[in-house]
C-alpha positions in Angstrom: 1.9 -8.2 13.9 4.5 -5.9 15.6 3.1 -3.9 18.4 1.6 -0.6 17.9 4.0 2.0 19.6 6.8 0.7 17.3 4.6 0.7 14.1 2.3 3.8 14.6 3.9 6.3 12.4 4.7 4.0 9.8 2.8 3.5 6.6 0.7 0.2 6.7 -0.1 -2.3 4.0 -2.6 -5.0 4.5 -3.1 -8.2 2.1 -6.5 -9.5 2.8 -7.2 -12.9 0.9 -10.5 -14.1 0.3 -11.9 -17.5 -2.0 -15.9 -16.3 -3.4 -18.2 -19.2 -3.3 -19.0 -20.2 -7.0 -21.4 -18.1 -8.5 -21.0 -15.4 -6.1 -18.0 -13.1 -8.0 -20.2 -10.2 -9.1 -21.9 -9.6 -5.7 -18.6 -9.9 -4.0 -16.6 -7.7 -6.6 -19.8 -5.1 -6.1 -19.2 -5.3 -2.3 -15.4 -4.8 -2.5 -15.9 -2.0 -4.8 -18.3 -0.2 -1.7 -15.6 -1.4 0.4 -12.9 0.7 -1.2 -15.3 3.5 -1.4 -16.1 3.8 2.5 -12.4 3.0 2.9 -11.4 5.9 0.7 -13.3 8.6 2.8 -11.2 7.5 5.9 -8.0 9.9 7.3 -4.7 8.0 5.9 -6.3 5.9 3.1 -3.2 6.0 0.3 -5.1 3.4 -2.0 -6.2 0.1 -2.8 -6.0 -2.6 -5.4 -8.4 -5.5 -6.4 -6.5 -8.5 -8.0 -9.1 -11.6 -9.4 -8.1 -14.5 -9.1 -5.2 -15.5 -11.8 -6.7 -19.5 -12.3 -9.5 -21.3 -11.5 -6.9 -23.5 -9.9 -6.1 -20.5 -7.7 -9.6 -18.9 -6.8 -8.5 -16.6 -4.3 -9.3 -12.7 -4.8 -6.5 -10.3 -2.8 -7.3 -6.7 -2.2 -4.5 -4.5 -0.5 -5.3 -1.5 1.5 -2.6 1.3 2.2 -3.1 3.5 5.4 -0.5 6.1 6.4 -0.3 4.3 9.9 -1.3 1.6 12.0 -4.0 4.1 14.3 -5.8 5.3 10.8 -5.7 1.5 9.9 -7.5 0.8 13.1 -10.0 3.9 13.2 -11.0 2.3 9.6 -11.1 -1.3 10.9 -13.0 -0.2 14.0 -15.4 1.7 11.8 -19.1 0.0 11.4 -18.9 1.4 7.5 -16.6 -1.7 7.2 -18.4 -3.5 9.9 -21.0 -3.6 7.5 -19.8 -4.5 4.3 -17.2 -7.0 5.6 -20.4 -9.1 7.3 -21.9 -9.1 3.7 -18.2 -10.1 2.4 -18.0 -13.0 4.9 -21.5 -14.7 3.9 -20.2 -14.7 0.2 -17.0 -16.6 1.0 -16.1 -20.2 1.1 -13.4 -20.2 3.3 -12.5 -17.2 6.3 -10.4 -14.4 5.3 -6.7 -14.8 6.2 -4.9 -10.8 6.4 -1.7 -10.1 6.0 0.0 -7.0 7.6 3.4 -5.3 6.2 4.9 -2.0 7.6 6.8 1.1 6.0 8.5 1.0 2.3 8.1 -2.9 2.2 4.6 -2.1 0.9 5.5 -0.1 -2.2 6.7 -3.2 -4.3 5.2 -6.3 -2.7 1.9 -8.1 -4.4 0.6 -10.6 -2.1 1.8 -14.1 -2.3 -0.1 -16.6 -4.7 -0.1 -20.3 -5.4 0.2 -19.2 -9.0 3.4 -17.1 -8.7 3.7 -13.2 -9.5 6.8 -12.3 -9.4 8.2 -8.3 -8.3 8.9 -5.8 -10.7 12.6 -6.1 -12.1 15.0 -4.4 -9.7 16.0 -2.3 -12.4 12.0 -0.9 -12.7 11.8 -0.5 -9.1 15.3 1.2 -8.8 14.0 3.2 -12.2 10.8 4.4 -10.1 12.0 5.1 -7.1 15.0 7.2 -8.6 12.6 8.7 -11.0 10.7 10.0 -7.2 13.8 10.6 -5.6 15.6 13.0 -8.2 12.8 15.7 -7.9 12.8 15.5 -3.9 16.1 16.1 -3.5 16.8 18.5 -5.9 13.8 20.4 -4.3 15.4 20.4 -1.1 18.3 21.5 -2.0 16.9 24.2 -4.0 14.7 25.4 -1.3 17.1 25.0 1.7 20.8 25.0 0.2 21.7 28.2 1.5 21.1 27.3 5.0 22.5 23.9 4.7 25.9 24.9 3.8 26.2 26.6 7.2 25.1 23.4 8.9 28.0 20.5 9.8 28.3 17.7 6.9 26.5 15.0 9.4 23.8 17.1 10.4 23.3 18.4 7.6 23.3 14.3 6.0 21.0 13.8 8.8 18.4 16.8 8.0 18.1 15.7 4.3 18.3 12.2 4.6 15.2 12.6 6.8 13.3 14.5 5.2 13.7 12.7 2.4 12.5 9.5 3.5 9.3 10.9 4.9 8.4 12.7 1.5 9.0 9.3 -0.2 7.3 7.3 2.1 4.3 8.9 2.4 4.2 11.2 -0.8 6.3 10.1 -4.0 6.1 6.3 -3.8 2.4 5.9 -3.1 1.7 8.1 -6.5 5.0 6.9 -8.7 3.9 2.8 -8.0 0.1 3.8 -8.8 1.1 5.6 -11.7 3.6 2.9 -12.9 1.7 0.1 -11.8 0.6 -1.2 -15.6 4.7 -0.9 -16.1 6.3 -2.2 -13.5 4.2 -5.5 -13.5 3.1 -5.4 -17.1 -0.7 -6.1 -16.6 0.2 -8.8 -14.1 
């Protein structure tokens, strides 16, 4: 994990991987659902997603957590709400939890990594979605601050826009436009 001053105003996406003890699905798919509750009522929470397990060859459940940044992330990780359910988690699994952690817009498209394989959405979905959350944004800026933009220099001005940009679709547009288009962009998978 990168260190926390160069990661703490980016958007945080963690994997966490966990393989239920036979018999032991329902209780753990009850706890995860708390889980996601408690999480939910935290500053920064952008969402979360339950996959089962694709096989019984592959019996590994991943759940993803979105924070806006690393120091929500840890005020949530920190918190004895998860404390709690997470020590109930633990005595339900056959093997210890493995996490991983991925920073800024490299979480709006990735599913964790399986032994059965899930690939991405095609590029021409994700390029689809992200244009389809771009177009608006822009147009929006320009429509609200043109005026004053044409009196600004051409790379400032590039610079304003381009920036503001990227922090409405970072933490705004793509968390909602992959939620919404989730059952599209990986057809069910």
């Amino acid at each position: 994990m990168n260190s926390l001053s160069s990661n703490s105003e980016q958007a945080v996406t963690v994997v966490i991987s966990r393989r239920v003890k036979p018999g032991h699905e329902a209780e753990f798919e009850d706890l995860c659902t708390r889980l996601t509750q408690a999480a939910s009522q935290f500053d920064g929470y952008q969402g979360s997603n339950l996959f089962r397990p694709a096989t019984v060859e592959d019996p590994e459940y991943r759940i993803i957590f979105r924070f806006a940044n690393e120091q929500q992330l840890k005020i949530w990780n920190d918190s004895p709400e998860r404390s709690t359910l997470v020590g109930r988690i633990e005595t339900l699994l056959s093997s210890p939890t493995q996490r991983d952690i991925s920073y800024g817009i490299a979480g709006w498209f990735e599913l964790p990594v399986r032994t059965v394989s899930i690939a991405p959405p095609p590029r021409y979905k994700m390029t689809l979605v992200s244009w389809m959350a771009l177009y608006p944004i822009v147009t929006l800026v320009f429509l609200i601050f043109g005026p004053w933009l044409q009196q600004v220099p051409l790379l400032l001005r590039t610079l304003l826009v381009t920036a503001l940009v990227m922090v409405l679709m970072s933490y705004v547009a793509m968390p909602r436009m992959t939620r919404w288009f989730r059952p599209w962009l990986f057809n069910g998978r």
